[in-house]
C-alpha positions as CSV (number, residue, x, y, z in Angstrom):
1,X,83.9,87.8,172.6
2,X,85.7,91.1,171.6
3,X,89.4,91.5,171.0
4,X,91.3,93.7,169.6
5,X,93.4,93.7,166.2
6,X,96.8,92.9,165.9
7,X,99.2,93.8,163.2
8,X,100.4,91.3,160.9
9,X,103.6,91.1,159.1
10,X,103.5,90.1,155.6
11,X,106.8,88.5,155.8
12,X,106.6,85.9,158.8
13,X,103.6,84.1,156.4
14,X,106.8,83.1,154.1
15,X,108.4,81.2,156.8
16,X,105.8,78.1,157.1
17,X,106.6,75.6,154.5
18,X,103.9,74.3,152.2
19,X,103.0,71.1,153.6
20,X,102.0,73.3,157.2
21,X,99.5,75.4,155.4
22,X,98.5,72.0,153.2
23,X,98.1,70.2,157.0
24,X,96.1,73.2,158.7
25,X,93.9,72.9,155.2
26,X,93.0,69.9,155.9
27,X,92.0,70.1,160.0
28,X,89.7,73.1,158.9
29,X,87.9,71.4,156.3
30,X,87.1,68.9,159.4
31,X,85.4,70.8,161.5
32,X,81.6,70.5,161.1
33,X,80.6,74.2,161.0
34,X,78.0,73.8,158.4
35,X,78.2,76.8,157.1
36,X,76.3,77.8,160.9
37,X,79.9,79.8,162.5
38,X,80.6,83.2,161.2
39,X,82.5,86.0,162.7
40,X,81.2,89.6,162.8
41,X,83.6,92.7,163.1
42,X,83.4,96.3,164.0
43,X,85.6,99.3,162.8
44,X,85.2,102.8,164.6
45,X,85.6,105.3,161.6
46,X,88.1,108.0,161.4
47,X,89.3,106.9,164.9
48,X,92.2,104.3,163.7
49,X,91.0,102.0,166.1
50,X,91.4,98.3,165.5
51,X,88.7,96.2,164.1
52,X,86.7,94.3,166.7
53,X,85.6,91.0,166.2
54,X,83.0,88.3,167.7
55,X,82.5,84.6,166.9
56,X,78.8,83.6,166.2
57,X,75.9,82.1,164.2
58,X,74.2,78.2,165.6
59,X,76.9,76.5,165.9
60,X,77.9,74.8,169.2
61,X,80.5,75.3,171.7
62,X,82.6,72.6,170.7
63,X,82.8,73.7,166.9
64,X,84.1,77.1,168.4
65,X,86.7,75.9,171.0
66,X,88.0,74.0,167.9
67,X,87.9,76.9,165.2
68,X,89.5,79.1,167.6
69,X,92.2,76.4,168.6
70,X,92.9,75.7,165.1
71,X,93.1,79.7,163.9
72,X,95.2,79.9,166.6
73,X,97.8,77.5,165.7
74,X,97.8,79.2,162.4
75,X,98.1,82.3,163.3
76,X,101.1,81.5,164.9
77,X,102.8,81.7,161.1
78,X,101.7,84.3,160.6
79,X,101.9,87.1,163.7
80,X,103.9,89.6,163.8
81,X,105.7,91.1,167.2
82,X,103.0,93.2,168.0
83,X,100.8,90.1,168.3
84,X,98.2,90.2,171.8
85,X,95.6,88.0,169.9
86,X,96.3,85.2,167.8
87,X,92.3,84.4,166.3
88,X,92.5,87.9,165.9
89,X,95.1,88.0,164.1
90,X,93.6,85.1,161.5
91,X,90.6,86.8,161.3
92,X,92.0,90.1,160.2
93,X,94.1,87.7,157.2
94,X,91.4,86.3,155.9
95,X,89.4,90.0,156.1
96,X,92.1,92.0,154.5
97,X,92.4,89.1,151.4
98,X,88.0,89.7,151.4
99,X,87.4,85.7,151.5
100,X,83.8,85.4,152.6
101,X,83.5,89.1,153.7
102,X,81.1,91.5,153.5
103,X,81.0,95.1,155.0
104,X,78.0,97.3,154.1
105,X,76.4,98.4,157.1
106,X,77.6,101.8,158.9
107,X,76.1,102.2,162.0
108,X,76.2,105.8,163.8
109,X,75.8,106.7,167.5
110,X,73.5,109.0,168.5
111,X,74.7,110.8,171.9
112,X,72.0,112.0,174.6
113,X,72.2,115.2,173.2
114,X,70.7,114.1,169.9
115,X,74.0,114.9,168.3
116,X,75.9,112.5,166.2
117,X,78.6,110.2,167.8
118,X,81.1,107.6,166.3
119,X,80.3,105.9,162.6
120,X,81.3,102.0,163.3
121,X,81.6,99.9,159.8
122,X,80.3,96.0,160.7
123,X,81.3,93.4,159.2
124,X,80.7,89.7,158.5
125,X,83.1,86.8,157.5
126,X,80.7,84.0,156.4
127,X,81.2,80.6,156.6
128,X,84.7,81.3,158.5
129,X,85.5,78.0,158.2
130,X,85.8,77.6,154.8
131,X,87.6,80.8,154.7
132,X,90.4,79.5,156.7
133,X,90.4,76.6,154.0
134,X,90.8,79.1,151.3
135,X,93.5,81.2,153.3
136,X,95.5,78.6,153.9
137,X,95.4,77.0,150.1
138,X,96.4,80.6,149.2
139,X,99.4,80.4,152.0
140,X,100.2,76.8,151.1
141,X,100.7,77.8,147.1
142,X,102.5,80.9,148.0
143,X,104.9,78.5,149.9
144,X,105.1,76.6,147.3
145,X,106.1,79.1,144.4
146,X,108.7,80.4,147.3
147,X,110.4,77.0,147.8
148,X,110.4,76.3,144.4
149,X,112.7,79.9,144.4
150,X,114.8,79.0,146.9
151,X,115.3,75.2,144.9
152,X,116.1,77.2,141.8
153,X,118.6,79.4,143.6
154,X,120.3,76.6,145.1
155,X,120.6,75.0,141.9
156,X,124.0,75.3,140.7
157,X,123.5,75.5,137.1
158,X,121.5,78.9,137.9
159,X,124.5,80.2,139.4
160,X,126.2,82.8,137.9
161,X,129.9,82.7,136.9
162,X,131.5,83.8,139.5
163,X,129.5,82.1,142.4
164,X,130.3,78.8,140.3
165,X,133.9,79.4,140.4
166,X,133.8,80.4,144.5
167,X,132.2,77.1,144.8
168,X,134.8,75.2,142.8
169,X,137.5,76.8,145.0
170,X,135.8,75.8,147.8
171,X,135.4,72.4,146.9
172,X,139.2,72.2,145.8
173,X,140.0,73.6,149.2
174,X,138.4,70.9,151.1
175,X,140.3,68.6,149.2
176,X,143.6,69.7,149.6
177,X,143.4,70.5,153.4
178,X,140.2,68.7,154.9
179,X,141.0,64.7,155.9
180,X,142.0,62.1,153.5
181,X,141.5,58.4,153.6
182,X,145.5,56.9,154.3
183,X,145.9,53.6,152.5
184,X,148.8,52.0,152.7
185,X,150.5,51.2,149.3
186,X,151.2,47.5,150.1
187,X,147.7,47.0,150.6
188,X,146.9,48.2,147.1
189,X,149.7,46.4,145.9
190,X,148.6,43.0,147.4
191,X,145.0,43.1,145.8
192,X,146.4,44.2,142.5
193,X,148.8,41.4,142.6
194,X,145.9,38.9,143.5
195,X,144.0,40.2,140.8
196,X,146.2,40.0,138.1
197,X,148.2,36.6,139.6
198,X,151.7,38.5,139.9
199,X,154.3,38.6,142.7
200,X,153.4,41.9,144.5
201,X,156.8,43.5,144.2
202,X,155.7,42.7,140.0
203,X,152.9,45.5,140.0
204,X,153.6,48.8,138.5
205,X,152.9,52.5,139.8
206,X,151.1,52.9,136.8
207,X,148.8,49.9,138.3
208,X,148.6,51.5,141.5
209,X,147.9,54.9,140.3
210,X,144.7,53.5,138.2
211,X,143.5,51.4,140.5
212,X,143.4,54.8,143.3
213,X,141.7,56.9,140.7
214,X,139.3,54.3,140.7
215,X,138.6,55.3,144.2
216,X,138.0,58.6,143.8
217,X,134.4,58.5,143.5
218,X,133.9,57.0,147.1
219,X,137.0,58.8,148.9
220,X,137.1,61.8,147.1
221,X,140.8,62.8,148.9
222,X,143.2,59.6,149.3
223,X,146.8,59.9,150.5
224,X,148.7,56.7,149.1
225,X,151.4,55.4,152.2
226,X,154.5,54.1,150.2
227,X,155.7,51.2,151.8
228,X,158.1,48.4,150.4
229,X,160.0,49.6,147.3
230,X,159.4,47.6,144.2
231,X,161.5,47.5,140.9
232,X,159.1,49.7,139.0
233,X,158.9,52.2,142.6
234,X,161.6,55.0,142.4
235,X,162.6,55.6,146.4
236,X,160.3,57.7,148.0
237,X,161.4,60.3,150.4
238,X,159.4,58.7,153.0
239,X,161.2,55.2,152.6
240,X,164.3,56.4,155.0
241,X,161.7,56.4,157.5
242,X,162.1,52.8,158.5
243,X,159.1,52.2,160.7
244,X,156.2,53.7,159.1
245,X,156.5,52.2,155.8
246,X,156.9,48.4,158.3
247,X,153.8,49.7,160.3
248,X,151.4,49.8,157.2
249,X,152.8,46.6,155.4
250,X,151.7,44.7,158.8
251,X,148.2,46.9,159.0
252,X,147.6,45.4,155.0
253,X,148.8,42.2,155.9
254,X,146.5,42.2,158.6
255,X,143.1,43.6,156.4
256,X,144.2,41.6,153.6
257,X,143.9,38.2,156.4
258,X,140.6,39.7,157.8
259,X,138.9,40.1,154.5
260,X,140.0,36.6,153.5
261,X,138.3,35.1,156.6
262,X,135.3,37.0,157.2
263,X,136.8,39.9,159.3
264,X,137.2,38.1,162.8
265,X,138.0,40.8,165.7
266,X,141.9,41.3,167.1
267,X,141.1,39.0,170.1
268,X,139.9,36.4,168.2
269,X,143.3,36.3,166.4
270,X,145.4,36.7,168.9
271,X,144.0,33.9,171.3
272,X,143.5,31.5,168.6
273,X,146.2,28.4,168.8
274,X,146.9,28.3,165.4
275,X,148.0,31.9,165.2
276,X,151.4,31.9,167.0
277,X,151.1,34.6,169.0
278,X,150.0,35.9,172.3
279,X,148.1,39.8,173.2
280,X,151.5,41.1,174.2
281,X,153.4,39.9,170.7
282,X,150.4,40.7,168.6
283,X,150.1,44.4,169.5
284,X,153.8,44.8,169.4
285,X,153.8,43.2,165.8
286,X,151.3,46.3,164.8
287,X,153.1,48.8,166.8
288,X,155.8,47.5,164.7
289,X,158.3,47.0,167.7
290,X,158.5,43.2,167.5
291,X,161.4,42.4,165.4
292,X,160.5,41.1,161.8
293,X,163.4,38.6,162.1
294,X,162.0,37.5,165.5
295,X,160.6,33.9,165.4
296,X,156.8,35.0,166.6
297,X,156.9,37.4,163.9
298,X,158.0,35.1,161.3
299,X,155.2,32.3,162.1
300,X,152.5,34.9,162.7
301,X,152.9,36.5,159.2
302,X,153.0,33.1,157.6
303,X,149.6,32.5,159.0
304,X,148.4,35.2,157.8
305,X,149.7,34.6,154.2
306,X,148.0,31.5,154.5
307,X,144.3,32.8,155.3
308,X,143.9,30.1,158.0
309,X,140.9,31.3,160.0
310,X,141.9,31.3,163.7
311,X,141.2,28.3,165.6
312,X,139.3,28.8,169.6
313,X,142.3,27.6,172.2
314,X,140.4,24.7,174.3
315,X,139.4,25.9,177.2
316,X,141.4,24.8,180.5
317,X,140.4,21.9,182.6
């Protein structure tokens, strides 16, 4: 088999990571060459031909179909755009880092004439098998070093100065104008208040603003809802905004009830018969368009207050 060479560039070999060149290792050191499959080259001098090359030696056909499938699917990491032969292409590697090569013989043809034709320069990559192996440890520990570059780079105590502070700023950006977690303020209020066995209305803003920052770490941007004004609360200038602030103290009511028994679905609430209240009424009271005064509302915010978990409605007939 002759091919011709292809040209290789240096920079694609970069762009496999480590463990491919550790893998391809590995399937080479599996074939059973026995030191029996070489490959011999040919150069015309002075010509700038390509080099020539020809799988040989005892072994079988097998061995070869899976060398050359295996330097194929190497070579793919390492051809350039000028690529026609891909075993070419791993055969001129491992030639031009002199793995297992040999070149000593120049051969001249003699024309008809008697005069002196083309010098050809042969060579021989022995054992190309293990030559691959060796290639590819070289490839797989230049991968390495080069990963470990780009880990260093990314490393933000290498950074320098400025790129530190850019990244800072970007940071603080995403903060200020990327989402935030909304919780309302009665909810916090209510678990403070369990936790310290107060009225709700008793906690502090200091309270609340402790127990946020303690959130921080999880939900790195928080927007607090204010909600029911307590003695230690100045007025907010959302609390003229009637509904909102009624809205979230029903949505904390209702986590505060779910976490207490187990977190049973909407339906489940709403259809039990010791809840009070009906689909219609229920989704009204979160919308928070059924009156507070209203009777439903009054005996459906009782039970939750009282954690009862809901009780199924027997079935009819």
């Amino acid at each position: 088999m002759r091919v011709s060479l292809i040209i290789l560039n240096g920079n694609r070999a970069r762009m496999a990571s480590s463990n491919f060149w550790r893998e391809r290792a590995a399937d080479f050191q599996l074939v059973p060459d026995y030191g029996m499959l070489r490959a011999d080259g040919q150069y015309t001098v002075g010509t700038g031909a390509a080099w020539t090359w020809r799988l040989s030696g005892g072994a079988n056909e097998f061995i070869r179909s899976t060398f050359e499938a295996l330097a194929r699917r190497a070579a793919f990491e390492l051809a350039g755009a000028a690529t026609t032969e891909l075993l070419v292409a791993w055969l001129e590697a491992i030639r031009k880092e002199h793995i297992n090569f040999r070149s000593s013989q120049i051969a001249t043809e003699v024309r008809e004439d008697g005069s002196k034709g083309p010098q050809y320069v042969l060579g021989t990559i022995e054992q190309v098998c293990t030559a691959s192996v060796i290639l590819c440890r070289k490839l797989e520990s230049d991968a390495l070093q080069a990963e470990f570059g780009e880990k260093q780079r990314d490393e933000p105590r290498n950074w320098n100065a400025t790129r530190q502070d850019v990244a800072a700023f970007k940071e603080l950006r995403k903060l200020i104008t990327g989402p935030h977690e909304t919780i309302p303020e009665a909810l916090v209020r209510n678990s403070l208040a369990r936790q310290f066995n107060i009225k709700p209305e008793e906690v502090t803003w200091s309270q609340i603003r402790t127990a946020v920052a303690g959130l921080l770490r999880d939900y790195p941007a928080i927007t607090l809802v204010p909600t029911e004004t307590a003695p230690s609360q100045p007025v907010s200038e959302n609390a003229s905004n009637g509904e909102r602030p009624e809205v979230d103290r029903r949505a904390a009511l209702l986590a505060e009830y779910k976490t207490a028994t187990k977190n049973p679905p909407n339906k489940r609430i709403y259809e039990a018969r010791n809840s009070g209240i009906h689909k219609p009424e229920f989704y009204e009271w979160v919308n928070g368009t059924l009156p507070t005064e209203s009777a439903t509302a009054i005996s459906f915010e009782r039970f939750l207050r009282e954690k009862k978990p809901p009780v199924p409605r027997k079935p009819k007939g």
